[in-house]
Each structure stands twice: as C-alpha cells, then as structure tokens.
C-alpha positions in Angstrom: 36.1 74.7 -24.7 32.9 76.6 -23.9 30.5 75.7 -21.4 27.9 74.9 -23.9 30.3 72.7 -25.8 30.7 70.5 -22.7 27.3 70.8 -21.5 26.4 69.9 -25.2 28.8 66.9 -24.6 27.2 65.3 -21.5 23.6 65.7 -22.7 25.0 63.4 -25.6 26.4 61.2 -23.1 23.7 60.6 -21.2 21.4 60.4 -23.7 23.7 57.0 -25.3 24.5 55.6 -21.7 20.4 55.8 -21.3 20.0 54.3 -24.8 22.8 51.3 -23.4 21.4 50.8 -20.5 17.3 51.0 -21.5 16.2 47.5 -23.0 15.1 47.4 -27.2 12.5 45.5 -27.8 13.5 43.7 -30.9 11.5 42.4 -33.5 10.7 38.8 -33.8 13.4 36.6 -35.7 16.4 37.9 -35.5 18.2 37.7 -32.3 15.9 34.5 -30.9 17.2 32.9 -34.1 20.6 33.5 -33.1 20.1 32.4 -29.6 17.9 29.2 -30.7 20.9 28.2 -33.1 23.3 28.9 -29.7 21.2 26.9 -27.6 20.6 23.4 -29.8 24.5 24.0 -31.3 25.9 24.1 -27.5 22.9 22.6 -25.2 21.2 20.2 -27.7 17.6 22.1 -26.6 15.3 23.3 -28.8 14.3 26.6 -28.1 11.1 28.7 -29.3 9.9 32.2 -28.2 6.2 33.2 -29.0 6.2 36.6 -26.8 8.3 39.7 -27.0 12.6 40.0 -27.0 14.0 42.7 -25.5 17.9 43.4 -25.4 20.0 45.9 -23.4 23.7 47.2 -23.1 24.3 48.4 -19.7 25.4 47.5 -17.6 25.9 44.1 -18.7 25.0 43.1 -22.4 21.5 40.6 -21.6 18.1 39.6 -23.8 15.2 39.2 -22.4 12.7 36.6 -24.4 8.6 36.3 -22.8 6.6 32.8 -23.3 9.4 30.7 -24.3 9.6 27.1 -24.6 12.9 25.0 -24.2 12.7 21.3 -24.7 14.9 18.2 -24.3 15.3 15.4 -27.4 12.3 12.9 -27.4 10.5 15.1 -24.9 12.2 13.7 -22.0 12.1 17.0 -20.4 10.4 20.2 -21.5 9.5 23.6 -20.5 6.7 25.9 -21.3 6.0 29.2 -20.5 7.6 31.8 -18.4 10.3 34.1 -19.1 13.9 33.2 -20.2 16.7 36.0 -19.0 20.3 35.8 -19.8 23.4 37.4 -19.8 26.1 37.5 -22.8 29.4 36.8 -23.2 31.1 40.6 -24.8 33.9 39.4 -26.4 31.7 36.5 -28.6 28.9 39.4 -28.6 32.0 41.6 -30.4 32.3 39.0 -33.4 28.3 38.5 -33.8 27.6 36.1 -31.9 25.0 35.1 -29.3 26.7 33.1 -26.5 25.1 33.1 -23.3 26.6 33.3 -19.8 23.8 33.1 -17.4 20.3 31.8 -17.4 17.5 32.6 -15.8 14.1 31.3 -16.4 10.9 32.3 -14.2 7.5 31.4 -14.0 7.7 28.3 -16.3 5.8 25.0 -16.5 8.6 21.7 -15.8 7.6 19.0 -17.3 9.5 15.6 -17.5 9.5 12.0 -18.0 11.4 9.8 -15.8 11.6 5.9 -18.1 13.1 8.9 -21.2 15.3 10.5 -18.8 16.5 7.1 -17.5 17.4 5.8 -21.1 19.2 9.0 -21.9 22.8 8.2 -22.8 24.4 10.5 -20.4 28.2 10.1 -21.4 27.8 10.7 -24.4 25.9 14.4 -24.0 28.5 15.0 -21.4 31.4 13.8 -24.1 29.8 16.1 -26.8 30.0 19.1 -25.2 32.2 19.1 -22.3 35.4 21.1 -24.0 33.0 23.8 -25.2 32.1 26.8 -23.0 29.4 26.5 -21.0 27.0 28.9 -19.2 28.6 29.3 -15.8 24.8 29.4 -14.1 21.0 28.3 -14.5 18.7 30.1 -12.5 14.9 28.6 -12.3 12.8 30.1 -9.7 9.0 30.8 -8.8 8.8 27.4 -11.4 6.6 23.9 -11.3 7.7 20.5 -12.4 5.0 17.7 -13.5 6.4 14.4 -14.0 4.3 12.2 -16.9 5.1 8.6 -15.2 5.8 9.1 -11.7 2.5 9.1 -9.4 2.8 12.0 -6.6 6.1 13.4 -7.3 5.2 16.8 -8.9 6.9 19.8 -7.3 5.7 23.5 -6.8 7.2 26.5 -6.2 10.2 25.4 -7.7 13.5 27.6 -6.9 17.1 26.2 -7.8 20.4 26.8 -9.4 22.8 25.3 -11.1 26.3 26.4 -11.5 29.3 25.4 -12.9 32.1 28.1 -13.6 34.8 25.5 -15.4 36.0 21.9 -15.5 38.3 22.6 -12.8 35.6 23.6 -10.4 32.4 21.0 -10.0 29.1 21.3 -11.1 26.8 22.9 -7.9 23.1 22.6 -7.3 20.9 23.9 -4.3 17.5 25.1 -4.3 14.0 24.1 -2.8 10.4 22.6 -4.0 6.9 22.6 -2.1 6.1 18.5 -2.5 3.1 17.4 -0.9 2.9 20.6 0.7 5.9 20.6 2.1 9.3 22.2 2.0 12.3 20.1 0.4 15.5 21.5 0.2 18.4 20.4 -2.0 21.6 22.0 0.3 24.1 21.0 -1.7 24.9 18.6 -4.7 28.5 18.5 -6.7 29.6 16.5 -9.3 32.3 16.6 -11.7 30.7 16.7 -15.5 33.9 16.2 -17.4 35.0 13.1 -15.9 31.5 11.4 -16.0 32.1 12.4 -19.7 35.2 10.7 -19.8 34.3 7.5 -18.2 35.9 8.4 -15.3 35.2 8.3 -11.5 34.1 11.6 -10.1 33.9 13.1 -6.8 30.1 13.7 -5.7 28.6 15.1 -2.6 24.9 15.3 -1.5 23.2 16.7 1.1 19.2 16.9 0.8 16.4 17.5 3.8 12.9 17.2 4.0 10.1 17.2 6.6 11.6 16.0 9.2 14.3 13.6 7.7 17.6 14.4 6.4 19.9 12.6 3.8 23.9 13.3 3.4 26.3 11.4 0.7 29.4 11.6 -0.5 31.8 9.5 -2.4 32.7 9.0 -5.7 30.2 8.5 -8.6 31.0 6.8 -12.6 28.8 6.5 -15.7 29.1 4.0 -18.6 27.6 0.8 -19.5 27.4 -0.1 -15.5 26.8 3.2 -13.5 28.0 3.0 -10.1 27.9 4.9 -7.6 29.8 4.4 -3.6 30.4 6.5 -0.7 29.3 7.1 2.9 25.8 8.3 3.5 23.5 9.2 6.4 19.8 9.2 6.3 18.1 10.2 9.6 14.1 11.3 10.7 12.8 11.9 13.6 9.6 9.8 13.1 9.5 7.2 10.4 5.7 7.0 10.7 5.7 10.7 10.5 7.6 10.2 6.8 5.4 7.9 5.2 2.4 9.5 6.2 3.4 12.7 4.5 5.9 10.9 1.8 3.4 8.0 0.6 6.4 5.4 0.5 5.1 2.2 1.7 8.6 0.8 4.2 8.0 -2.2 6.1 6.5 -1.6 9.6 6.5 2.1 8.5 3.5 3.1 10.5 5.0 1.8 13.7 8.9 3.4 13.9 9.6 6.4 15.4 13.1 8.0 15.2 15.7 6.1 12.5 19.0 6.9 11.0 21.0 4.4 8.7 24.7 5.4 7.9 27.5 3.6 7.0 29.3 2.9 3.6 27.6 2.3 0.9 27.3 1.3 -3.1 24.8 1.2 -5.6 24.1 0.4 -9.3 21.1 -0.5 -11.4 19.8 -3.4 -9.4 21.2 -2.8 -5.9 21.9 -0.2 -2.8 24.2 -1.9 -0.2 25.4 -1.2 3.1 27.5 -3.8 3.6 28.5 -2.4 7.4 25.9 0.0 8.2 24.9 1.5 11.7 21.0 1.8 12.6 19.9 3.8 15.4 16.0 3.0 16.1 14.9 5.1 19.0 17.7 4.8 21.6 19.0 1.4 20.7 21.9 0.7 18.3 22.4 -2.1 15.4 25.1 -2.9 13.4 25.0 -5.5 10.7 24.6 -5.3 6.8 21.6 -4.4 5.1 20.5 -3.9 1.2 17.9 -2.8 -0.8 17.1 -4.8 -4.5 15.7 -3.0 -7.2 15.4 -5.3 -10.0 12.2 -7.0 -8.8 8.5 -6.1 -9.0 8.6 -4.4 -5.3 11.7 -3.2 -3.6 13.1 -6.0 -1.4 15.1 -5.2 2.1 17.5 -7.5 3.5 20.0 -7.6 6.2 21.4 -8.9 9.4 21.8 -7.1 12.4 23.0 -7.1 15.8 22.5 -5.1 18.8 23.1 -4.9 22.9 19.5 -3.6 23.9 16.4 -3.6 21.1 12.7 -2.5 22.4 10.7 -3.9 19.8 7.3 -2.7 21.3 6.3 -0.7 18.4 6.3 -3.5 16.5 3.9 -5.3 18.5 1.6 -2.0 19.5 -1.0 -2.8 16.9 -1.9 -6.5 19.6 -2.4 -3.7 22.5 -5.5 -2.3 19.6 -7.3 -5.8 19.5 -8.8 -4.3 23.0 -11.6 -1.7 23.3 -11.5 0.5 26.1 -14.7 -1.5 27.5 -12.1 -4.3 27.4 -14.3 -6.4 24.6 -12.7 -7.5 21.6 -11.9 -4.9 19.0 -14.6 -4.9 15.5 -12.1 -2.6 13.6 -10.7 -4.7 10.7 -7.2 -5.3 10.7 -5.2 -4.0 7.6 -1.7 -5.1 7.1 -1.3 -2.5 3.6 0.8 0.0 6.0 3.0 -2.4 6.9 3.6 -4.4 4.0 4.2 -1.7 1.2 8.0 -3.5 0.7 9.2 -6.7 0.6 11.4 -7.2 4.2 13.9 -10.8 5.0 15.4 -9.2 8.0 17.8 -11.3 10.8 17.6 -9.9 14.0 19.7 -10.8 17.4 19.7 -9.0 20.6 21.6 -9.7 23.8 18.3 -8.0 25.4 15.5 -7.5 23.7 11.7 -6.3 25.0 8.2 -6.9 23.2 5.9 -4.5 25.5 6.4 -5.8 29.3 7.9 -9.0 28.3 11.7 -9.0 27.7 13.9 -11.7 26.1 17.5 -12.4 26.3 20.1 -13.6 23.5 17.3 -13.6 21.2 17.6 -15.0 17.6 14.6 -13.8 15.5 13.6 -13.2 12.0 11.1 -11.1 10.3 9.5 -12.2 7.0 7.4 -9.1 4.7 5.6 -10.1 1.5 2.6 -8.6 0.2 -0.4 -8.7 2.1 1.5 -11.4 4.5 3.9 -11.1 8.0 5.7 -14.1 9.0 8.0 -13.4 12.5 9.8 -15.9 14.5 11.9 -16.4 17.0 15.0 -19.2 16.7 15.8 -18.9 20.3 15.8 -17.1 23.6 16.4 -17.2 27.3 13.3 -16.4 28.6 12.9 -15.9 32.7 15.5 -18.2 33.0 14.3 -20.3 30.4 13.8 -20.8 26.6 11.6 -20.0 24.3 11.0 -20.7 20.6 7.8 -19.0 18.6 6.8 -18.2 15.3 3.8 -15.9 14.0 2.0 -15.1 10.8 -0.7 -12.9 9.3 -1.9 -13.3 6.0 -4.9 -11.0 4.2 -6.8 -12.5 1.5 -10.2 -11.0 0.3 -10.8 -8.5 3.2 -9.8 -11.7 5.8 -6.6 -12.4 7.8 -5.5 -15.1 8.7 -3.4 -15.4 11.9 -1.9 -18.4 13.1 0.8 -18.9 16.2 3.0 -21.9 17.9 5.6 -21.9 20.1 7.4 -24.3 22.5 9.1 -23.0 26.2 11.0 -25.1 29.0 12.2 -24.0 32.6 10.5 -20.4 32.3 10.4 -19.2 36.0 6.4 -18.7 36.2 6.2 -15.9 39.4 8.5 -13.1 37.2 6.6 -13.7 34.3 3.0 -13.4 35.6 4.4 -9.9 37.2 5.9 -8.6 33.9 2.2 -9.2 32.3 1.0 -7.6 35.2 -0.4 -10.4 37.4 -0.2 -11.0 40.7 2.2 -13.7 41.3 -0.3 -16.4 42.7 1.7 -19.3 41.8 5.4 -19.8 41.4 7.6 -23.1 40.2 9.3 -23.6 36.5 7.1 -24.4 33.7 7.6 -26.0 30.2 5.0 -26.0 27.3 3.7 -25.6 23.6 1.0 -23.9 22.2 -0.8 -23.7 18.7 -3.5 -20.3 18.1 -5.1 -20.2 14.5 -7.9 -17.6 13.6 -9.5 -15.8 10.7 -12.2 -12.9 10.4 -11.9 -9.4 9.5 -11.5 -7.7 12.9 -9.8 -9.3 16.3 -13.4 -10.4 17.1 -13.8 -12.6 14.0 -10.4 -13.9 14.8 -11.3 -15.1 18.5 -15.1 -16.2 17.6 -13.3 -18.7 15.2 -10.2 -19.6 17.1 -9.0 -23.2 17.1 -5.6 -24.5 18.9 -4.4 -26.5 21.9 -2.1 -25.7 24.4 -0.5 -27.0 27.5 1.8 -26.6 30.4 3.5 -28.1 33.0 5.2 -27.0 36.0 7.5 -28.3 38.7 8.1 -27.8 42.4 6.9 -24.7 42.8 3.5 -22.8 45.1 0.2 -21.8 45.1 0.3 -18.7 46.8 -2.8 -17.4 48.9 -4.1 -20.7 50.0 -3.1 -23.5 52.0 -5.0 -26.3 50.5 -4.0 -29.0 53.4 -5.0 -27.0 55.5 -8.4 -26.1 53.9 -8.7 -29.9 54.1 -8.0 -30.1 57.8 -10.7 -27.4 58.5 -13.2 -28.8 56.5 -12.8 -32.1 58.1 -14.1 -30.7 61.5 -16.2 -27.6 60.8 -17.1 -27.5 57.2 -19.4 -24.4 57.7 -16.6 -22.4 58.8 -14.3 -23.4 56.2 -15.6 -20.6 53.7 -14.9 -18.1 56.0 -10.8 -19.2 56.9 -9.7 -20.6 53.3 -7.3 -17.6 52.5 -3.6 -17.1 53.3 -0.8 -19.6 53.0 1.3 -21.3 50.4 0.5 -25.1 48.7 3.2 -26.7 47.7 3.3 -29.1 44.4 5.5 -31.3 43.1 3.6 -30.9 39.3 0.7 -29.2 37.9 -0.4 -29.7 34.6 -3.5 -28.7 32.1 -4.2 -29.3 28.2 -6.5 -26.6 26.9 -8.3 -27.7 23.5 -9.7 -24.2 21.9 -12.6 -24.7 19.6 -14.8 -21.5 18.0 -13.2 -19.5 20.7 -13.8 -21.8 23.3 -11.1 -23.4 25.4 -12.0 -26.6 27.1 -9.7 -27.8 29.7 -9.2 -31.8 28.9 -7.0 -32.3 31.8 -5.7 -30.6 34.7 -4.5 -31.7 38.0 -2.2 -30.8 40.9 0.1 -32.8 43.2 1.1 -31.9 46.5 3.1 -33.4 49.4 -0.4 -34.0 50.7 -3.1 -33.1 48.6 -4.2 -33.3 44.9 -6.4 -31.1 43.1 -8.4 -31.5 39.3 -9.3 -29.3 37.2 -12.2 -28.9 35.0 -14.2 -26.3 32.8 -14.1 -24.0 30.0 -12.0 -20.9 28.7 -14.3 -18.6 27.1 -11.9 -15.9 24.8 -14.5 -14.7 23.0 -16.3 -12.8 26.8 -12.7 -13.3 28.3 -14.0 -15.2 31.6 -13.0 -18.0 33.1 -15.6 -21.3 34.4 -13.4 -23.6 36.3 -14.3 -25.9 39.1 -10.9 -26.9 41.0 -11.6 -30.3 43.1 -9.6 -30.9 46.5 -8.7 -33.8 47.9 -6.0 -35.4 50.4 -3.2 -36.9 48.2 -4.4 -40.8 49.4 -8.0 -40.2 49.1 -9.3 -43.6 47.4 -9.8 -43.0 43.1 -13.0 -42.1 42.1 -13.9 -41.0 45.4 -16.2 -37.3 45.4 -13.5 -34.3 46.3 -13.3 -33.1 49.8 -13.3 -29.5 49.0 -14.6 -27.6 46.0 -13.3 -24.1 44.5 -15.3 -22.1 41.7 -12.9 -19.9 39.1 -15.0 -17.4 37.8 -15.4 -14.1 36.7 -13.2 -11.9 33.8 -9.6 -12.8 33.2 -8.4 -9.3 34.4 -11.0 -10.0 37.6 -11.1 -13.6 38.8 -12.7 -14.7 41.8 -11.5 -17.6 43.5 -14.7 -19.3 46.1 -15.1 -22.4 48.2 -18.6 -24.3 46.4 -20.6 -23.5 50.0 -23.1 -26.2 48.8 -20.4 -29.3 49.2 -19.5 -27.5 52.5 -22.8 -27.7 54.0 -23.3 -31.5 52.0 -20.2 -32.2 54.5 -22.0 -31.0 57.7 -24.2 -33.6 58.8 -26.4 -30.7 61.2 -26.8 -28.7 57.9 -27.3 -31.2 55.4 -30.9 -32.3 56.0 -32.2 -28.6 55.6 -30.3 -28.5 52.4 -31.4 -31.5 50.0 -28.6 -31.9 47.2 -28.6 -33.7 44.0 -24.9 -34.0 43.7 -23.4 -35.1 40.1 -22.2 -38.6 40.0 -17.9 -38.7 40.1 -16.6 -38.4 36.6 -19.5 -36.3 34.8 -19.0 -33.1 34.4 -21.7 -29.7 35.4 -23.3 -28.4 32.4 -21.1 -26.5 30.1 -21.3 -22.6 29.0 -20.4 -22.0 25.2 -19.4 -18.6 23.4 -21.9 -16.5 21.9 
C-alpha cells in the first residue's frame, strides 16, 4: 500500500473520530422526544426542553439539552432552568433507544413543596420502578432550591449527588447548600430503595453537619402505612445559643445553653422521636434519663426525665444577673420570654449536686414547665446548707407585661455558709427556717419591683451576731454613754432566737415584727425595706433581757444605707439623752414607747 493510500486513510480517520467526538446540535423534537418519553416511562417526570440539544459520540455517547424543565406529579417538586447533561447506555443506544446512565443538571432553579412531598405515596413509586434499570448517578451542582410552604428553609449554591449503581449496592447522597449564609454539608446518606419498595426494613445511615453542630444516624428505616424509623444517633454543637441564632428554631432555654450533645437510641414515626435511654452532655456535666419529642400537636412538645451527678444550671438563671444595671439600679429593659419559649418543655430534673450561680443545692428534685409565653420551675426538694429547701417560680407574658410570682419554704439552712456563697460577710451565724411569697408585674425588672407585693419571714436558732457584743455595749453605756459610740465594735452576741416578718407592699417591705433573744439581752426591730432604691431603714432597739416591758431601749442602732453598703451606728442622740452632764445642752423630744419614727416610702 502506498504512502498516499495510508495517509489517505488516516485523514479519513481523523476526520470521523473528530465528527464522533465533536457534539451535533440536533434539531428540536426528535431526540428530546425520545428522552422525554425515557424519562416519564422510567422516572415518572415530565421533561421539556426550550433551548438547544446537542449530542456526541466520543468518547462516551451523551446529549446535552439547554433551558430544560423537569417536574414531579402535582408539582410537588420542579425544576426550571439550567442545563440537563447525560450519558447513554450503548448497547440500548444500539437498538434506538434513549436510556440514560448519568445525570447531570447545572444552573437550575429547585423548587418544592413540602405538605405534596409528604403525601407522596412513596412505596408505591419505589414498587413501580425498582426492577427496571436505573441511572446509576444524579449530579446537581451550582443549583438553588425554594421551598413554597416552609418559611426560611431555601438553599443556595446547591451542589449534590445521588448515586445508586444496583439493588445490591445502596442508594448514596453527599453534597452541600449555603442556608442562611452558611455552609451545610450532607456527608453521607444510604438507604436501600428496593426494600423500602418492598415493605421491608432497610439499612440507613446519616451523617449531616452544619455551623457548628453535627448530626450522625444509623439504623434501620421502613415505609408503609406507619413509617418508622430506629437506630442510634448523635447530635452535638458547640453552642446551642450560637444554633438558634443562626438556625431560627425556637428550643426551650435556647438563648441560654452553650455546648449540647444528645445520643443514645432512638425511634421515630409520624407523631413521635424517642430516646427512650439517651445521654446528654450540657457543658461538662452528664445526664442520663429518657427524653422525647411529640409532633402531632400545634408546637413541638419536649419531655423527659433525667439524672445526673453534678448539673450547673447557672445559664439558666443568667438572665436574674440582667435585672441589675451597672449603676446597680433596677434594669428598664423589658423582659421577653419569646427566646425561651419557642417549644413546649415538661422536663424532670434530679441532681446529686446541683449549682444556680453561687448557690449550690444537693439531691435536688426539680421540674421545669415551658408553654407559650409562660415558665413555670420548681423545686420538690433539696438539701440546702445542711438544710431543705422547697421553691417554685413562674413568669407569664400577657400584652407586653409579665407576670412573675415566687414562694418557697426552708428549715435548718446553716445561715453563715449561705450569706458567704451570696457574697456576704458572715455577720451572723445560727440555723434558720422560713417561707416567702414575691409577686410582681410591669414590663421591665423595675415595673416588677415598683409593684411588688409578698411577705416573708424567718427564724433562727442558737446561733451569733458577729461584730458586736451587745451585753457588753449595754455595760458601757451604763457608765459612760458618750464613749459608747466610739467602743461598740468587735465581739460575738449570742441568741437563743431571732425572728422578723417582712410585709412587701408597692415595693416596699415593712418589717411587722422583729426581735432578738439573748442569754442577756433582747433586741426589736423596726423599719422599712425599700426594693425599689435597694436601702435598708431599720432602727434595732437594745435592751438587758429583764428590762421592765414597755420600758424605752437602752441602746439604739441605725441600719442604713444600700444593701450592698450597710452601715451599722449607735443613735448618738439616746447616748447623750443617757448622760446626765450632756443632756441639758441637748433638749430631746423623744417618741413615746410603741410609736414608731416617721416612715420613708418608694418613689
């Protein structure tokens, strides 16, 4: 053969493999016919193509179609736009037809509806086409998806995949969506499409992350009349306040909880997720309990019990360390309880230590109550500084105003520890026992304090004022009253009991009796608790213990000043009253025994 014969030959050559592997733009009709009869015969979709089809050889036979449309029955999901890519099967390709075995779409507009999605009889388009051969992968990338009846859950920048070779082999997703400006990724999903078809149980797996948070499944999933689907799972973020800001889900206390993670076994159907042993870690402490999540009402409702060793519940209570300004005066924000009460909560709680800010509480049995717009938390029991303690609390928001109301009872609470775990010098010591009752209402902690109302009281048993030797005080003033002012500090007063009722009315807390009783001495109480400046006016009378009833107190004490500042001084007028030198310079219009000075009220 001649050199121009075989030169001749792979000219030729060239020429076809260039033809094969160039694409041919084809005209409008014929092969998108074929391929929209392929894809509503074997998919059920509907398929149009307005733009321009293209089709190529080499190296693999593939069509190319510009501004298609593909669309699900009833318009539960559709999408517009973009450009479909595909390769085909040769040996079908051989006999005439069209059957595709890879899909690609690009660029296309998503959009879906989640009530015609949900009424979709799955099974059944699983069970019409499940022997038939399948395309073994859908590409969508560089894609957006708009959903018509779910409110903020449209995705951007939409890249997946979707492949499934065989039944033998499961059905794979992975891919990743902008949401709310963010990056979700979709790691891994399997499922097995044939025995779903079947009504039978499949294996699934699920692992999905997001912003911070992370969620893991896998177990073993069925369709039918009653889908169900159980497994083990794992949800974890670092910051649950961190979540709903970015996620706009409304969880119970969801502005206050740092790092969570929920795993355990699991179940769920139509109306119900269930944990029924999960493991919570919150921060560093561990529960373990049961917990569920209903469905089937008009807000999600969470329930469980749980347990734990150690629980710091301070984040819970942060938003009471708010009510303060940094001046120190009473806060005018108003209080909203929305971010805390987006879903229903009936939570059980028990700790063998638990801490709310400074105080701490052992073998605590508390509940939590959520409903919207109202907080309900109490506490069955706990050992409290060596004693008990029983409370319950509640805020409730109606038309812009809450409503916050408080009681509690506590017996044999050792006073000295908790004065320092508040912070306060330990200025008297002995076991106390008690109720109390707070109720307020306003917009802001202000409102809530000019308008408070309750009673409390207390009572405590052998135990010391420490700082002051009262007995002594009384000696002193017997022989140089002058002089007593100066020497009053240092020492301890023992008491047998010391008691006060406190009667709060528009913020105002009147003491209606208080009194002390010593080995020696006795002491009453009288004056006002002002919440609403947070200062004290209290006038303590002294007296020996067998002084005669009705008889004007030997020695007089002033309790003044701001609650975080109080200032503790003899009444120098009733000193110099007692000094007979002194008292004719100093003319004094003493009130008569049983009457009381004039009283401040809150502004």
């Amino acid at each position: 053969m001649s050199r121009r014969v075989v030169f001749l030959i792979a000219l030729i050559s060239l020429a076809v493999l260039g033809t094969a592997a160039s694409p041919w733009t084809l005209p409008g009709g014929g092969l998108s016919a074929e391929l929209r009869e392929h894809v509503k015969e074997r998919y059920g979709l509907d398929l149009r193509v307005r733009g321009r089809s293209t089709f190529a050889v080499l190296p693999i036979p593939r069509v190319k179609f510009e501004d298609v449309a593909l669309q699900f029955p009833d318009e539960a999901l559709k999408a517009e736009g973009g450009t479909l890519r595909g390769e085909l099967r040769i040996l079908p390709l051989l006999f005439g037809r069209i059957e595709l075995s890879d899909f690609d779409l690009t660029e296309t507009r998503i959009t879906a509806s989640a009530q015609k999605l949900r009424v979709v009889k799955w099974t059944e388009v699983f069970n019409d086409h499940s022997t038939e051969t399948h395309a073994r992968r859908l590409v969508v990338s560089k894609s957006s998806l708009r959903w018509t009846d779910l409110k903020d859950a449209n995705l951007d920048g939409l890249n997946a995949m979707i492949r499934w070779v065989d039944a033998s082999e499961p059905l794979t997703a992975s891919g990743s969506a902008r949401w709310r400006d963010e990056l979700v990724s979709l790691d891994e999903a399997s499922i097995f499409p044939d025995l779903l078809a079947s009504n039978k149980i499949s294996p699934f797996s699920l692992s999905l992350s997001a912003s911070g948070a992370r969620l893991t499944a896998e177990g073993e999933a069925q369709l039918g009349d009653g889908p169900r689907v159980t497994g083990e799972s794992t949800i974890k973020t670092a910051s649950v306040r961190d979540f709903t800001r970015w996620s706009g889900l409304n969880l119970p206390f969801g502005s206050l909880l740092q790092a969570l993670s929920i795993s355990g076994d699991f179940s769920m159907d139509r109306r119900r997720l269930s944990w029924p042993a999960v493991s919570i870690s919150l921060g560093s402490d561990k529960l373990e309990g049961t917990l569920g999540v209903r469905f089937d009402t008009e807000r999600p409702i969470i329930a469980g019990t749980l347990a734990a060793d150690t629980l710091n519940l301070s984040d819970l209570f942060a938003p009471f360390n708010q009510t303060r300004t940094s001046s120190g005066s009473w806060s005018e924000e108003a209080i909203d309880l929305a971010g805390a009460t987006g879903t229903d909560l009936d939570l059980r709680l028990s700790a063998a230590s638990a801490s709310l800010g400074r105080l701490s509480l052992d073998d605590m049995a508390a509940s939590v109550l959520i409903q919207p717009g109202r907080i309900e938390a109490s506490i069955g029991r706990a050992d409290f500084y060596d004693g008990t303690l029983k409370g319950r609390l509640s805020m409730a928001a109606h038309n812009g105003l809450v409503d916050f109301k408080s009681q509690g009872t506590f017996s044999g609470v050792k006073i000295a520890p908790f004065l320092a775990a508040v912070g306060e010098p330990r200025w008297i010591t002995g076991r106390a026992q008690g109720q109390f009752s707070f109720d307020g209402q306003g917009r802001n902690p202000a409102d809530v304090i000019r308008q408070a109302e309750g009673r409390s009281s207390i009572e405590l048993t052998e135990g010391e004022l420490v700082g002051i030797n009262l007995q002594d005080a009384l000696l002193r003033v017997e022989k140089r009253p002058l002089l007593a002012s100066l020497n009053w500090k240092g020492g301890r007063t023992p008491f047998s009991k010391a008691e006060a009722q406190v009667v709060m009315h528009d913020g105002v807390g009147q003491i209606v009796e208080g009194r002390l009783k010593g080995d020696a001495v006795q002491a009453q109480l009288r004056g006002q608790v002002l919440l609403v400046d947070r200062t004290l006016q209290v006038t303590a009378g002294i007296a020996a213990l067998d002084a005669p009833a009705g008889q004007s107190p030997a020695l007089a004490f002033d309790v003044t000043g701001d609650w975080d500042n109080v200032a503790v001084t003899p009444q120098v007028r009733s000193l110099i009253e007692r000094s007979g030198a002194a008292k004719p310079l100093f003319p004094s219009q003493r009130v008569p025994t049983g009457e009381q000075r004039p009283q401040a009220t809150a502004q």
